[in-house]
C-alpha positions in Angstrom: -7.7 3.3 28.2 -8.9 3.6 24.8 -11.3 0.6 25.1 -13.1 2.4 28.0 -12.5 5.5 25.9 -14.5 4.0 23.3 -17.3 2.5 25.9 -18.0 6.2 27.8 -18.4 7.9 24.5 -20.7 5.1 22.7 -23.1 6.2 25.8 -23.7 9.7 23.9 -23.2 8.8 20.1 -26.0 8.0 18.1 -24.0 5.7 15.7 -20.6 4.2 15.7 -19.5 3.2 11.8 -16.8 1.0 11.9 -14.5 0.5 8.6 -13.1 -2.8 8.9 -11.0 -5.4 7.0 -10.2 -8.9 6.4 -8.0 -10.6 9.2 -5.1 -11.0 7.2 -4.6 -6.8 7.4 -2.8 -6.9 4.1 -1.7 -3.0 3.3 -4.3 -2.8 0.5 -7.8 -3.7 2.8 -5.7 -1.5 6.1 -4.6 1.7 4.1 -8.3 1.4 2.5 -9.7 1.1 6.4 -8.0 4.5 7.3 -8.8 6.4 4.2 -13.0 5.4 3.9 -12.8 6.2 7.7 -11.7 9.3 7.1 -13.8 10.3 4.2 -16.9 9.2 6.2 -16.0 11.1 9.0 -15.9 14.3 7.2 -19.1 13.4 5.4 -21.1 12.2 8.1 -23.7 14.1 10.1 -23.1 15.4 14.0 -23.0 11.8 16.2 -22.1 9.5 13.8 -18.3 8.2 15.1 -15.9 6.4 12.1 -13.7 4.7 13.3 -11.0 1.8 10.9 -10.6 -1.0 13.0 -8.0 -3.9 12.2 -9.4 -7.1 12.4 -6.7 -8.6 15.0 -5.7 -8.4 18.4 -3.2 -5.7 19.0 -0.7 -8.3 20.1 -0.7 -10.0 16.5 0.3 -6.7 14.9 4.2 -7.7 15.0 3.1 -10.3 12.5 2.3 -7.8 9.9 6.1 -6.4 9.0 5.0 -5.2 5.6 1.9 -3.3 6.6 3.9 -1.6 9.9 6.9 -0.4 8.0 5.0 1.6 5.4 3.1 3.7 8.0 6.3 3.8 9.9 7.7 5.4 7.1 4.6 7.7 7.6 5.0 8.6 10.7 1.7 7.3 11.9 2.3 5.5 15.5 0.0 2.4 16.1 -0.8 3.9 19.1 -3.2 5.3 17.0 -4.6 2.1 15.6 -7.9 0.4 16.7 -7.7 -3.4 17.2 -10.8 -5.8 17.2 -9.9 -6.8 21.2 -9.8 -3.0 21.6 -14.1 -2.5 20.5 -17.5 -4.3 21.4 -18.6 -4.6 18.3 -21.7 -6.9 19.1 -22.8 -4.7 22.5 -22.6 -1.9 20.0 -24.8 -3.6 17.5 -27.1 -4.8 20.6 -27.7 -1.3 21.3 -28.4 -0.8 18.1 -25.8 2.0 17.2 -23.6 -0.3 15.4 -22.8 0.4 11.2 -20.0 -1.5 9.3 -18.5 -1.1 5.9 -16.2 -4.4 4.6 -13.1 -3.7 2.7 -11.3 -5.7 0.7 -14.3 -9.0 1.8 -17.3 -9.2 1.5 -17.9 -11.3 4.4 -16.9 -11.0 8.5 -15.2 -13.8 10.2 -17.4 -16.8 11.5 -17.3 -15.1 15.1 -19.0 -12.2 14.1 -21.5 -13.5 11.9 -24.1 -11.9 13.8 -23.2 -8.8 13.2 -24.4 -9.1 9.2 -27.3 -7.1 9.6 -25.0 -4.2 10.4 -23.0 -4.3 7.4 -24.3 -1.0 5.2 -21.3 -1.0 2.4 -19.0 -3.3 1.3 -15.9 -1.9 -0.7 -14.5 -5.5 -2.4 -13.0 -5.1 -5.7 -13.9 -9.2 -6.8 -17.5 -7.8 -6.0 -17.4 -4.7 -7.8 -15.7 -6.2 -11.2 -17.2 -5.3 -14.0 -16.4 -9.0 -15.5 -13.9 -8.2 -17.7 -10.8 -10.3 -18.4 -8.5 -7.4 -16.3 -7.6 -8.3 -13.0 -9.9 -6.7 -10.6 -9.2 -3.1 -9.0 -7.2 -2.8 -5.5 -9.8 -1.8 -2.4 -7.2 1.5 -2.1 -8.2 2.3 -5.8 -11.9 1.8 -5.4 -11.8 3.9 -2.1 -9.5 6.9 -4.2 -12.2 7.3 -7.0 -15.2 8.0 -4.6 -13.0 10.4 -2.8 -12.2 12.2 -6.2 -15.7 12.1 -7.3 -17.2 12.7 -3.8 -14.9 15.2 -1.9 -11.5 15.9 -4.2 -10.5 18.5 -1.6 -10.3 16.0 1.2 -7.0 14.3 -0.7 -3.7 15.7 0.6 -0.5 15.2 -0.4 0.1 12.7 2.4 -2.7 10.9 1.6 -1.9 10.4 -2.0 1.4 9.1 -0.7 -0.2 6.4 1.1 -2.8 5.3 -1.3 -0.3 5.1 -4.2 2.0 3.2 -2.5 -0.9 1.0 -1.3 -1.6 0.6 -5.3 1.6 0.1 -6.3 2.1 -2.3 -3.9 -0.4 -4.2 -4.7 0.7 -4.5 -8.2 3.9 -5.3 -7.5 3.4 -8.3 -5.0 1.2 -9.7 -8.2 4.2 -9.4 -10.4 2.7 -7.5 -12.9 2.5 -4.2 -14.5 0.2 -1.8 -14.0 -3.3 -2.0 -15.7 -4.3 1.0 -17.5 -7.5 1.9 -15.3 -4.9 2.2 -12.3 -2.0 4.1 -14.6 -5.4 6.3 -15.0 -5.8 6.7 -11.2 -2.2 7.2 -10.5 -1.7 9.5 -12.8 -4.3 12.1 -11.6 -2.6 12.0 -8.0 1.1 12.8 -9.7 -0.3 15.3 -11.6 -1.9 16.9 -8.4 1.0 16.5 -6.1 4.1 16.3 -8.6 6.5 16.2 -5.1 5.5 12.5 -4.6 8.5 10.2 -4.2 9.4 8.8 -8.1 7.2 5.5 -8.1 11.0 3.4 -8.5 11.8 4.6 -5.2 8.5 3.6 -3.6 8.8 0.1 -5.3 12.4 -0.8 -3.9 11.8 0.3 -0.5 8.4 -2.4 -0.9 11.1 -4.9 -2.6 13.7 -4.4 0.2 11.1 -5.1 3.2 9.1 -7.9 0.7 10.9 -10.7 2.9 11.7 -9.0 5.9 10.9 -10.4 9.3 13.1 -9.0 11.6 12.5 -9.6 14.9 9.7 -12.7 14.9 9.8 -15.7 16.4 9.2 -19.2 14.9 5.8 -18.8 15.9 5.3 -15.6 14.8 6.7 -16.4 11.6 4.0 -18.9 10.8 1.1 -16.6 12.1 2.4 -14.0 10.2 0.5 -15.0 7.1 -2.1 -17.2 8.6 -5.1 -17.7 6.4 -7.9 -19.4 7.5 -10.3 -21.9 5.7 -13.9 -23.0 7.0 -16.6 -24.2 5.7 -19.0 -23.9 8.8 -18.3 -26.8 10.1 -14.6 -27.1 9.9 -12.0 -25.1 9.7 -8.3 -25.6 8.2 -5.1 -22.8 8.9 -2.8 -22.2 6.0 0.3 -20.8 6.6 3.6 -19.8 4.4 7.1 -18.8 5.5 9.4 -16.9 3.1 12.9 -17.9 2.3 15.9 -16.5 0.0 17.1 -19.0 -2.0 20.3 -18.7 -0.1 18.7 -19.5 3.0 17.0 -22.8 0.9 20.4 -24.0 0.0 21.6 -23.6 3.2 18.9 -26.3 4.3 20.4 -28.8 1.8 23.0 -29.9 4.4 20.5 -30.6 7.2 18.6 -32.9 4.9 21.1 -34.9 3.9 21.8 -35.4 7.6 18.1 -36.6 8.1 18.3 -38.9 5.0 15.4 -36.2 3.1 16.2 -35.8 -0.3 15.0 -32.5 -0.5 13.5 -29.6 1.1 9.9 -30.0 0.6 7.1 -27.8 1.5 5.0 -29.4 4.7 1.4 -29.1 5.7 0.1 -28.7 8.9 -3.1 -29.0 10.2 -4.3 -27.4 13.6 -8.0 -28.0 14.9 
């Protein structure tokens, strides 16, 4: 329904923006989707549709247990969501109505390459380093500081919620402690909503789900974090599966069964 939603009212808008991430619709590039979406929907003159789409079939969005328990804790139903199968991007861009803004890339898939000359903005913090030694910004980060410069009144407390935890979580997957430009960033959203959850609390739900993958199959499993490799000719799938170290020593006895001596880490290559 919403596909042919989507298809009656592209017949009356002048412009359809779409926000849209990399495929692997890690929280950081998603929750930066939804929030630039918004923004530019506020800002945006009469026609002009923003819509964040996630760059995956809406089938593939079991995959992503991480990124759909946070905005289940949110309260925000992917019913909601727009999935790639779910827009024609290229018959919008045929008739000419199509705008995109990248976050968290700077590039789109090989599938969509024709749709370059539609990209107006892209919002990639590699690209937008400043070249010094500090790891680069998170895409949430970079999206909070236009809206505080831009429209500070658009941030609610819900909001800040979500892009904080999108920035912690960011920092906390890279094992390290928060950089000073984003202690800066974080601080100015505590210090406008002080009823946000303490940031420990935030950090060991994000620890607790970290592995989680209830309810995934094998295949699923290995989708899950599929990244994909090309270089216009070829292209290679990389995949990894988590495991507790309990479940790793549990393997020990079916390798000594198949004469391995020991669990090693296996590459597969699809074409």
């Amino acid at each position: 329904a919403l596909f042919y939603l989507l298809q009656d009212r592209s017949k009356r808008l002048e412009k359809v923006h779409v926000v849209i991430g990399p495929k692997t619709c890690d929280l950081d590039s998603l929750i930066s989707a939804f929030t630039y979406a918004y923004f530019l929907d506020k800002v945006s003159p009469p026609g002009v549709l923003c819509l964040p789409v996630l760059n995956i079939p809406r089938t593939e969005f079991n995959y992503f247990t991480k990124t759909r328990f946070i905005l289940e804790e949110l309260n925000i139903s992917d019913s909601f969501h727009i999935f790639r199968d779910e827009i024609n991007l290229h018959q919008l861009n045929d008739e000419g109505k199509l705008s995109i803004t990248l976050v968290g890339s700077n590039v789109l898939g090989s599938e969509d390459g024709i749709l370059e000359s539609a990209v107006v903005r892209v919002i990639n913090p590699v690209e937008q380093s400043d070249g010094e030694l500090e790891l680069p910004e998170s895409s949430s980060s970079l999206v909070l500081k236009e809206l505080l410069r831009e429209a500070p009144e658009l941030i609610t407390e819900q909001l800040a919620h979500v892009l904080r935890g999108s920035i912690l979580f960011k920092w906390m997957t890279m094992d390290l402690e928060v950089s000073e430009k984003q202690e800066e960033i974080l601080s100015i959203l505590e210090e406008q909503f002080p009823n946000l959850p303490p940031r420990d609390d935030i950090i060991s739900v994000f620890q607790e789900t970290q592995l989680s993958a209830q309810g995934l199959s094998i295949e699923q499993t290995i989708l899950k974090d599929l990244k994909e490799l090309s270089d216009g000719e070829i292209k290679v799938a990389i995949s990894t599966v988590n495991m507790t170290l309990e479940v790793r020593t549990g393997c020990f006895p079916m390798c000594l069964m198949n004469d391995w001596s020991e669990c090693s880490p296996c590459l597969c290559i699809f074409s």
